[in-house]
C-alpha positions in Angstrom: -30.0 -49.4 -90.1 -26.8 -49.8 -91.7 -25.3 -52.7 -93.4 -22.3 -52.3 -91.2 -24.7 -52.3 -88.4 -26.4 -55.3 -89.3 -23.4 -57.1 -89.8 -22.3 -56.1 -86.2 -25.7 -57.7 -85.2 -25.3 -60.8 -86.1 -21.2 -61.3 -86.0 -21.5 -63.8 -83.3 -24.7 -65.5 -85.1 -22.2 -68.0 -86.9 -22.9 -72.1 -85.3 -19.4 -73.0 -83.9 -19.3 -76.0 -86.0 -19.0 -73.8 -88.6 -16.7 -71.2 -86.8 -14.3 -74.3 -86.1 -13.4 -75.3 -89.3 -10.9 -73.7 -92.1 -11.2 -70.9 -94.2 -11.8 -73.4 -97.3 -14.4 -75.5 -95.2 -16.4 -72.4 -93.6 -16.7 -71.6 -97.9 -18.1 -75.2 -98.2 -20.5 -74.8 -95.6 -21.5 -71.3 -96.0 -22.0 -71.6 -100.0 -23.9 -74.9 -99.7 -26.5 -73.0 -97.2 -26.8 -69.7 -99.5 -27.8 -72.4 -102.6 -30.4 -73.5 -100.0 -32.1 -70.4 -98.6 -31.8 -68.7 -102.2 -34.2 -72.0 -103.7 -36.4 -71.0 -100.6 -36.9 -67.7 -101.8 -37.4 -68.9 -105.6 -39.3 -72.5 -105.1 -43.1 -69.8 -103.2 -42.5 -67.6 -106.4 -42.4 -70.3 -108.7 -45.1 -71.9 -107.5 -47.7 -69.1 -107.3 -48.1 -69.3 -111.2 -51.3 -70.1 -112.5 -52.0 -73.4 -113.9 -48.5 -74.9 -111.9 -49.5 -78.1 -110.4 -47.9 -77.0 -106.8 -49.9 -74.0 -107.3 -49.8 -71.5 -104.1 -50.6 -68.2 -103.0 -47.1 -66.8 -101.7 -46.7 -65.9 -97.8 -45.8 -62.6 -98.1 -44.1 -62.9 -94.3 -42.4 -66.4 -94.9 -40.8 -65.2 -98.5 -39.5 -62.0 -96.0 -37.7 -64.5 -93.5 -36.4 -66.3 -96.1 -34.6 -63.4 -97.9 -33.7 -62.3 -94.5 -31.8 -66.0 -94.3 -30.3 -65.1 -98.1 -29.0 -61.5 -96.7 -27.4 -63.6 -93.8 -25.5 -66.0 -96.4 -24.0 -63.1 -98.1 -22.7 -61.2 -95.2 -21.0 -64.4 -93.5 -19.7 -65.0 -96.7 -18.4 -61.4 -97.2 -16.6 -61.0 -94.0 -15.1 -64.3 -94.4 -13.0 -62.8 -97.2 -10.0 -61.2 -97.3 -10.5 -56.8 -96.8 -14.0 -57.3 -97.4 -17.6 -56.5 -95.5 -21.4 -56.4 -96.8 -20.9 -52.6 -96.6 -17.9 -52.8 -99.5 -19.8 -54.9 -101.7 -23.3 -53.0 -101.5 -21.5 -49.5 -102.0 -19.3 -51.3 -105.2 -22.4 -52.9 -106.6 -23.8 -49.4 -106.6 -21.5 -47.8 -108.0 -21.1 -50.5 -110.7 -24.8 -50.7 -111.4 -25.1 -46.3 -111.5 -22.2 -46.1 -114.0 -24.8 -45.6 -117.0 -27.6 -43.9 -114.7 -25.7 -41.3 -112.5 -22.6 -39.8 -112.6 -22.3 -38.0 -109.4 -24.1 -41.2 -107.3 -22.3 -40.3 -103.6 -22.6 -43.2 -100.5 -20.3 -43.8 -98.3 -20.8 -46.2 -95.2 -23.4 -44.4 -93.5 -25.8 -45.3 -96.0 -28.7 -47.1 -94.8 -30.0 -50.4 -96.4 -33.0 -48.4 -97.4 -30.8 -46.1 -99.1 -29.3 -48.8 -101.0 -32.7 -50.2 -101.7 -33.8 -46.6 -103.1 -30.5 -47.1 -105.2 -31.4 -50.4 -106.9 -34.8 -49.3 -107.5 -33.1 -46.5 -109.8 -31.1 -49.3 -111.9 -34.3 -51.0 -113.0 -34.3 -51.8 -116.6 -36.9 -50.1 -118.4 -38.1 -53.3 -120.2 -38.6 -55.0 -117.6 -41.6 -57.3 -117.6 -45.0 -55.3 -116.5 -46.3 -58.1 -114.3 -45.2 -58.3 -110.8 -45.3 -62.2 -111.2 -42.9 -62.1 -114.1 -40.8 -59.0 -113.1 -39.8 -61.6 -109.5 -39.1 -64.4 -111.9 -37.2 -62.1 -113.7 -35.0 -61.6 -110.7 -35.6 -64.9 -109.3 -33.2 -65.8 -112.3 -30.7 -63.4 -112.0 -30.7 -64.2 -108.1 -29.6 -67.9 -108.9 -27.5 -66.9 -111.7 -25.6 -64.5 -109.5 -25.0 -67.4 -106.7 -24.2 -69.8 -109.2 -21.5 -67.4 -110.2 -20.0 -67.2 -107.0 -19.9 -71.2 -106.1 -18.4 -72.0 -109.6 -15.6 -69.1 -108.5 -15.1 -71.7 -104.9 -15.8 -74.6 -107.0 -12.6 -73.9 -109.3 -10.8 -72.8 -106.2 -11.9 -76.3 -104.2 -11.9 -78.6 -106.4 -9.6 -77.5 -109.5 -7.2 -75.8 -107.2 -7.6 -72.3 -108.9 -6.7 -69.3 -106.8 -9.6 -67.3 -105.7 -11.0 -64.0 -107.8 -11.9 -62.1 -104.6 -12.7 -59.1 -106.7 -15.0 -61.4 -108.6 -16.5 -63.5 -105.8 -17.5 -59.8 -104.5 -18.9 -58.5 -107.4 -21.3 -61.1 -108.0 -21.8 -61.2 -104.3 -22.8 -57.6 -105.2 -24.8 -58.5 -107.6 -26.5 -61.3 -106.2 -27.4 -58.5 -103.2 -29.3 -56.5 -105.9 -31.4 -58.9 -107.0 -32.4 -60.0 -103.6 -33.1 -56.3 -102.9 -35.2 -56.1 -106.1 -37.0 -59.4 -104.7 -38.0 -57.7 -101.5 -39.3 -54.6 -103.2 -41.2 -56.3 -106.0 -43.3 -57.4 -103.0 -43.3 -54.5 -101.0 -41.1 -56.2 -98.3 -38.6 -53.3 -96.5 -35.1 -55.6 -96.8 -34.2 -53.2 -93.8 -36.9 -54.0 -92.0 -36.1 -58.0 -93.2 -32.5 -57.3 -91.8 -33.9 -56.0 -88.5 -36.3 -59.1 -88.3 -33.5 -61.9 -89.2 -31.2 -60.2 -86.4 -34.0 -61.5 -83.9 -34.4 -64.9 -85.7 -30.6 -65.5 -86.2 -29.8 -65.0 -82.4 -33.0 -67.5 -81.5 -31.1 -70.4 -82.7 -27.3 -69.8 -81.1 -25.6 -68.8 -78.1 -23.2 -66.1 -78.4 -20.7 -69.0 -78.4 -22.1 -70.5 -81.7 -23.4 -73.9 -79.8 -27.6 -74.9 -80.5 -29.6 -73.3 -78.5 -32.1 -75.7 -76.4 -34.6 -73.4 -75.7 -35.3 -72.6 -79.1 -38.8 -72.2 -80.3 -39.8 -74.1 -83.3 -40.0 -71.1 -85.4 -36.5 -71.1 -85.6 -35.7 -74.5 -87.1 
């Protein structure tokens, strides 16, 4: 699957309450609920550290549906701005991220998410920590950092009036995609197969029209 076949998938996936409203709301709305999912992929990792007082072994499947909800964030986000698609910013992030690695890096829009997985795995820092515990806290951080990025870019534009950096807002959207990839990996989770997955989920919850669904089973809430 491609990003720009995922993103087809779940184009009409948007709740019309949010559809309604202006461009500067639908940012609101849509950058509140990334902050959300993004602390629900964060909050199981940080909590399966020994000696933590929440202490918990991690579910594997529910950290997978929630990076599936983070990958959702991104690509409403992305089509929402001007010239711009999840396909644009994974294919800029890896060329950005490849500039020190490989010179003759070649994807165009045909390339799968697996592909692009396969490409962040190849930008991993060499001293990175050697636990798999630290290494996702690691990129838990980065995955925050990236998002806070990104809401203080809307911030300035919302509330200090700024004009928008798109070509910021879709590098760190860019980046922020990396480190989610580099989540899902660090677990063995497929973030194609996460995409695939989240397309089912996503549609459980609207009608095509983007009003609730009734008959909605619980494990979409």
């Amino acid at each position: 699957m491609t990003f720009a076949q995922y993103e087809y998938s779940i184009k009409d996936s948007l709740a019309k309450y949010i559809r309604d409203k202006k461009s500067d709301d639908k940012y609101t709305e849509l950058i509140l609920g990334l902050y959300e999912e993004a602390a629900e992929v964060t909050s199981p990792i940080r909590r399966s550290i020994k000696g933590n007082f929440h202490e918990e072994e991690i579910d594997i499947s529910h950290l997978g549906e929630e990076i599936g909800d983070v990958l959702w964030y991104i690509s409403q986000i992305s089509v929402q701005l001007p010239n711009c698609n999840l396909t644009k910013i994974a294919l800029n992030n890896l060329k950005k991220t490849h500039l020190n690695f490989r010179k003759d890096l070649k994807s165009d829009e045909s390339m799968s998410i697996s592909e692009y997985t396969q490409g962040v795995l190849e930008t991993y820092r060499t001293n990175l920590p050697a636990s798999k515990q630290d290494r996702a806290r690691f990129f838990c951080l980065g995955l925050i950092k990236e998002i806070g990025k990104v809401s203080e870019l809307f911030g300035e534009h919302r509330i200090d009036g700024n004009v928008l950096n798109m070509y910021k807002i879709e590098e760190k959207m860019g980046d922020a995609l990396w480190y989610l990839s580099a989540i899902s990996e660090t677990y063995g989770l497929s973030l194609e197969r996460i995409a695939l997955n989240n397309i089912n989920k996503v549609h459980g919850r609207y009608n095509v029209d983007g009003t609730v669904r009734k008959d909605s089973e619980d494990v979409y809430r």
